[in-house]
N, C-alpha and C positions, 0 to 999 in steps of 0.2 A: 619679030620685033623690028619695030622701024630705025633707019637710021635714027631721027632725031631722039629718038628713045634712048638705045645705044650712047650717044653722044652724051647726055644728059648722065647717065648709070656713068659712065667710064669717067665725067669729070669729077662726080662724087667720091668717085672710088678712090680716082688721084691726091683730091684734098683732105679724103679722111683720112690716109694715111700719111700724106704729105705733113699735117699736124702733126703725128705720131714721132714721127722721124726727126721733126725740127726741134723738138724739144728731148727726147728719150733718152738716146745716143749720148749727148753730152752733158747730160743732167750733173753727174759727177763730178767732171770739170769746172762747172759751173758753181758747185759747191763748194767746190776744195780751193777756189780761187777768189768769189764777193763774199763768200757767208763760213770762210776757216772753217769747214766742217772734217766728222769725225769719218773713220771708217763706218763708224755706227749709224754716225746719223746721214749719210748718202743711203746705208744698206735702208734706214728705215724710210725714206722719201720712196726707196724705189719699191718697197714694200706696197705702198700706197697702191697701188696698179694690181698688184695682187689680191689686195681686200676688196678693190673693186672690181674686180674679177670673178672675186664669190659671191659677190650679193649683186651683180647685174644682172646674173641669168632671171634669178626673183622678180625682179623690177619689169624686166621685158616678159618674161611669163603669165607673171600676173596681174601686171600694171598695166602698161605699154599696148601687148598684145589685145587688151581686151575693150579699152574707152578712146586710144588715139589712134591716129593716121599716122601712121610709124614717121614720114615725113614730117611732121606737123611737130609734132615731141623730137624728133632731130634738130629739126631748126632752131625750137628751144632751147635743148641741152646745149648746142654748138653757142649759142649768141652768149648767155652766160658763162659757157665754159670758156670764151675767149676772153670776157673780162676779167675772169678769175687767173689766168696764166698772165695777163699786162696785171693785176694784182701782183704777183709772185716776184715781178722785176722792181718791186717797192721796198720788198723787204728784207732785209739784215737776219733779222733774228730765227735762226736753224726751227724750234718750237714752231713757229707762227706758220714760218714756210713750209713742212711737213703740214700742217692743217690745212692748207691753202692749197696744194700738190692735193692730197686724201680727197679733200670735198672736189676738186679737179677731176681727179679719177674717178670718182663717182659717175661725174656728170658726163665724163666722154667714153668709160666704156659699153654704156648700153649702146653707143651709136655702130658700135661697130655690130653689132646684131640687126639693129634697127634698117642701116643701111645695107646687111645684107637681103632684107628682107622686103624693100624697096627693090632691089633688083633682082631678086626672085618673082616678085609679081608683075612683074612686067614682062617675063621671059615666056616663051612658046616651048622652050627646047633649054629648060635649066642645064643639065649635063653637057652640051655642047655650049652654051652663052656665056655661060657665069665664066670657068675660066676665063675669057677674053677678056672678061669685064672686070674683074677682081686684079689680074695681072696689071691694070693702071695703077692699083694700089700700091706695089714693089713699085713702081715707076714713081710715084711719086715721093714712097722713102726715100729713093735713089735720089732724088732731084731733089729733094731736102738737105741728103749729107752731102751730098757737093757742092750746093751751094752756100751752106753752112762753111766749109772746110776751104772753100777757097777764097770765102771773103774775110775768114779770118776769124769768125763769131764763138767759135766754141768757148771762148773763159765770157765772154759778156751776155749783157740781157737781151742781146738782136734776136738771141732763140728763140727767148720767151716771147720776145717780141713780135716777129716773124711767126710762127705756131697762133698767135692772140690772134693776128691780122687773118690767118688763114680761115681760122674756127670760126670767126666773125663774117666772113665770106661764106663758107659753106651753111654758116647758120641761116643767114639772108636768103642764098640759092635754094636751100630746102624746100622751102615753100613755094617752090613753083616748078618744083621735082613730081614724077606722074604719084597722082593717090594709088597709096597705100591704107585703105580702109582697116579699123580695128578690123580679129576674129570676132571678138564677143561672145568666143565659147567658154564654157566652165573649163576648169583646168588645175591638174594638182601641183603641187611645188614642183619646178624644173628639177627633171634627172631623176627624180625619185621613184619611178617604173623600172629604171633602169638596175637598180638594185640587184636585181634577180642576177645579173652577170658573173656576180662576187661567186654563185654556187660556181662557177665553172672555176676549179683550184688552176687553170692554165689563166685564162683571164686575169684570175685574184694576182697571181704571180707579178705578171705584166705590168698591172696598176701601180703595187707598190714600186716596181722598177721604175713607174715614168713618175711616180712621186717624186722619189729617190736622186733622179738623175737632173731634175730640174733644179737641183743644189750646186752642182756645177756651171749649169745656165746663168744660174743670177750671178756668177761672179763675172762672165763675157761683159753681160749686158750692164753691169753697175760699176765695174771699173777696166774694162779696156782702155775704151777712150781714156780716162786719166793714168793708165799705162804709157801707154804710146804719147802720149803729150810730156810724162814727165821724166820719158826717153829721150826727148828731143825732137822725135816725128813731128816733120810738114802735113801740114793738110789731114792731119788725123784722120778728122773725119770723113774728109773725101774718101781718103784711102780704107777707110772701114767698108764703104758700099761696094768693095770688092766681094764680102761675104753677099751681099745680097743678091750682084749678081752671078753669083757662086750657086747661091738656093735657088735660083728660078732657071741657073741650066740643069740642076742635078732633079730638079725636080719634074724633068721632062723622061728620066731614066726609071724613074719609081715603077710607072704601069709594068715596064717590062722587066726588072727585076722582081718583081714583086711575083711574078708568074713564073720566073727560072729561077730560083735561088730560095725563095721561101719566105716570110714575113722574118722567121729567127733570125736569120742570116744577115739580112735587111735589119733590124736590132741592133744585132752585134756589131756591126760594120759601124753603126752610127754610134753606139757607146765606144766602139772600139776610136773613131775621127775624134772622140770629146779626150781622152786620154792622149793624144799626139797631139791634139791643138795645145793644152796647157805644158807640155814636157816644152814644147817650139816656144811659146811666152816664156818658159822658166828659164829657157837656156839662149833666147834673142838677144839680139842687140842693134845698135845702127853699124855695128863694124864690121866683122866676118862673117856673122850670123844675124843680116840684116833676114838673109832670104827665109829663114823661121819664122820672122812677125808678121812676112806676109803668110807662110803656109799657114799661121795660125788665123788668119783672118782669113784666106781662103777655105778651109777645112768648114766654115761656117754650114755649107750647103750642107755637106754630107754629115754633120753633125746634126743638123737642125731635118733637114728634108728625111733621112734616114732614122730616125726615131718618133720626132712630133708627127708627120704627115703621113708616116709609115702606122705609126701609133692610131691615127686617127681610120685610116684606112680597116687597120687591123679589126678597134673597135667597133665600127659599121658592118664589118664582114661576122663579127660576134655574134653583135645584137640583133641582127635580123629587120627586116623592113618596119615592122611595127613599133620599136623600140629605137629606132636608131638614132632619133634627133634626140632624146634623151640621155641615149647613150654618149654623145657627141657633148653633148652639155657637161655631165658628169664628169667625161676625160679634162676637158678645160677648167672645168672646179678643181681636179685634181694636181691639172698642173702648171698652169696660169696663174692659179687659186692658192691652193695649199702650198703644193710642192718651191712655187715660187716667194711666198710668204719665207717661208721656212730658211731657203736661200739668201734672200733679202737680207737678214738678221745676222744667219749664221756669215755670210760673206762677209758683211761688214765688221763683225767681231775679229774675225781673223786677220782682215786691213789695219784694223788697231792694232792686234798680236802684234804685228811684224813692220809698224811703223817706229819713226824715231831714227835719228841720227842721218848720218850723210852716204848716199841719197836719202830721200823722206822717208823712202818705204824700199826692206827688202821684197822685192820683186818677184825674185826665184822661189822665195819659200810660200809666198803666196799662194803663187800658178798650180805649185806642185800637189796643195790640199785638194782640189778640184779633180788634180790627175788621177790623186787617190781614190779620191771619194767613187771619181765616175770607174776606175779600175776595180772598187770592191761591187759595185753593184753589175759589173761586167760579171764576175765571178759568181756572185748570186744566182745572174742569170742563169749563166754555161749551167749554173749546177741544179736547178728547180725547173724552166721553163721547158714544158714537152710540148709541142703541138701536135697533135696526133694526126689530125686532117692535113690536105693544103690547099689552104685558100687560095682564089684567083679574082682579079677583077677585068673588068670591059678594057681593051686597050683601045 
């Protein structure tokens, strides 16, 4: 791969997540501050990403992959989907702004297939490339919530605003990104080969765990941030992208754990980090137990790196070569899709539970449903999941 090739893949990679980040993160803040919204209705905005989570794979499967230039339909999606976020910064009313966010998500999560698939074909050496190239992406969250978080933006529309401008950049650059030609092959519903995995009761197990477990997920990712802001925390969000690069050290340990310890193990440890990240929110504060709200921000890596990325490993090593990008599909319907749909709702009823009176919202009782939740499906685990083989991958 040439450099300018390289160059070109690595800016994409920065700005498509760099949108991700400028807008995701503080979304709830954002809500709870121009548009008085509910616990409910933040849970259902961030829903929104979940629904278009499930029906992206569809769109790129059988849309995307087969009549456009992946680049070509990116650039599209991006230019629209930046008017539609400077949209968002217009409107007041919670309804409207859920529909404007939904049809949002629509249009930006196929990109992120699209643009992997742009820098897969350009690659000699996918296995050794991609890493490099994908890691601008963290870099780019990163450089979103800092600069978000130190100029002060997380309650106003500069997110939106900032996220519109980028999406609008990267939609322009697309097109002059290396072609990525339709397949133009026939092809059945994404994931739906992959079915055959559920006969494996150790698999089936697994599944419903990462369903399960992404219920405590969507409570990080849909009110942290307005946690720590309504604590009094500086620079919230700068100081969130400690998790991030949290996940991209801890995820340089996976290849080798993953070969001494065992995929369960590797599980556990990561359902086990989700129960001490929320006991550390329940029981924070900025006084004596300032240093809990970071461990719970730190703990991000190995909650996230130690289950999703373990998860996905795991699934690839299941499914076998033939099967595997389907299989890889199906895990993300499960729990990007579903599992976080699910979260979205249930999280935001529970913000309601425990809102009212002074402060806004009990806090402790919040963190500690998540602790639960991820501690019974810890127990699920222990008590159902056998692996009988062990699995290893390429270090």
């Amino acid at each position: 791969m040439k450099f300018k090739t390289g160059s070109q893949l690595a800016f994409m990679m920065f700005v498509e997540y760099f949108i991700w980040g400028a807008w995701y993160v503080t979304m709830g803040t954002y809500m709870g501050t121009q548009l008085h919204s509910s616990g409910l209705q933040v849970g259902a905005a961030y829903s929104a990403l979940a629904i278009a989570t499930m029906i992206s794979p569809f769109f790129v499967g059988l849309v995307a992959d087969r009549y456009f230039a992946a680049q070509r339909i990116m650039g599209v999606l991006h230019l629209v989907g930046g008017a539609l976020l400077f949209l968002a910064t217009t409107i007041k009313d919670n309804t409207a702004f859920y529909w404007v966010i939904l049809l949002y998500s629509l249009l930006y999560m196929p990109t992120i297939a699209l643009s992997n698939s742009v820098a897969f074909g350009q690659m000699t050496d996918p296995g050794r490339q991609f890493p490099w190239i994908r890691v601008f992406g963290t870099l780019g969250w990163i450089v979103a919530g800092l600069l978000i978080g130190n100029l002060g933006w997380e309650r106003s529309t500069a997110t939106f605003q900032l996220a519109a401008a980028a999406s609008g950049l990267l939609g322009l650059v697309s097109f002059v990104l290396p072609n990525t030609p339709p397949k133009g092959a026939e092809s059945k519903a994404p994931g739906t080969e992959s079915f055959v995995l559920f006969k494996n009761k150790t698999y089936l197990i697994f599944f419903v765990a990462a369903i399960l477990v992404c219920i405590p997920l969507s409570f990080y990712y849909g009110f942290a941030n307005p946690f720590l802001n309504e604590l009094g925390m500086t620079n919230a969000a700068g100081k969130m992208i400690m998790g991030q690069v949290s996940e991209g050290l801890f995820i340089l340990a996976i290849p080798f754990l993953f070969n001494r310890i065992g995929v369960k193990n590797m599980l556990l440890m990561g359902m086990t980090a989700w129960i001490l990240r929320y006991i550390c929110f329940a029981y924070g504060n900025l006084g004596s137990n300032t240093w809990m709200l970071y461990a719970g921000i730190i703990l991000h890596g190995v909650c996230y790196d130690f289950f999703f990325v373990t998860g996905y490993m795991y699934t690839e090593k299941k499914a076998g070569e033939k099967i595997k990008n389907a299989a890889q599909q199906l895990f993300t319907f499960a729990t990007y899709g579903l599992g976080m749909f699910i979260g979205t709702w249930f999280s935001g009823y529970i913000v309601d539970a425990y809102s009212g009176g002074e402060p806004a919202h009990n806090w402790k009782g919040i963190w500690l449903v998540p602790a639960y939740i991820a501690a019974a499906v810890l127990i699920y685990f222990v008590l159902f999941f056998r692996e009988k083989k062990q699995l290893t991958v390429n270090q």
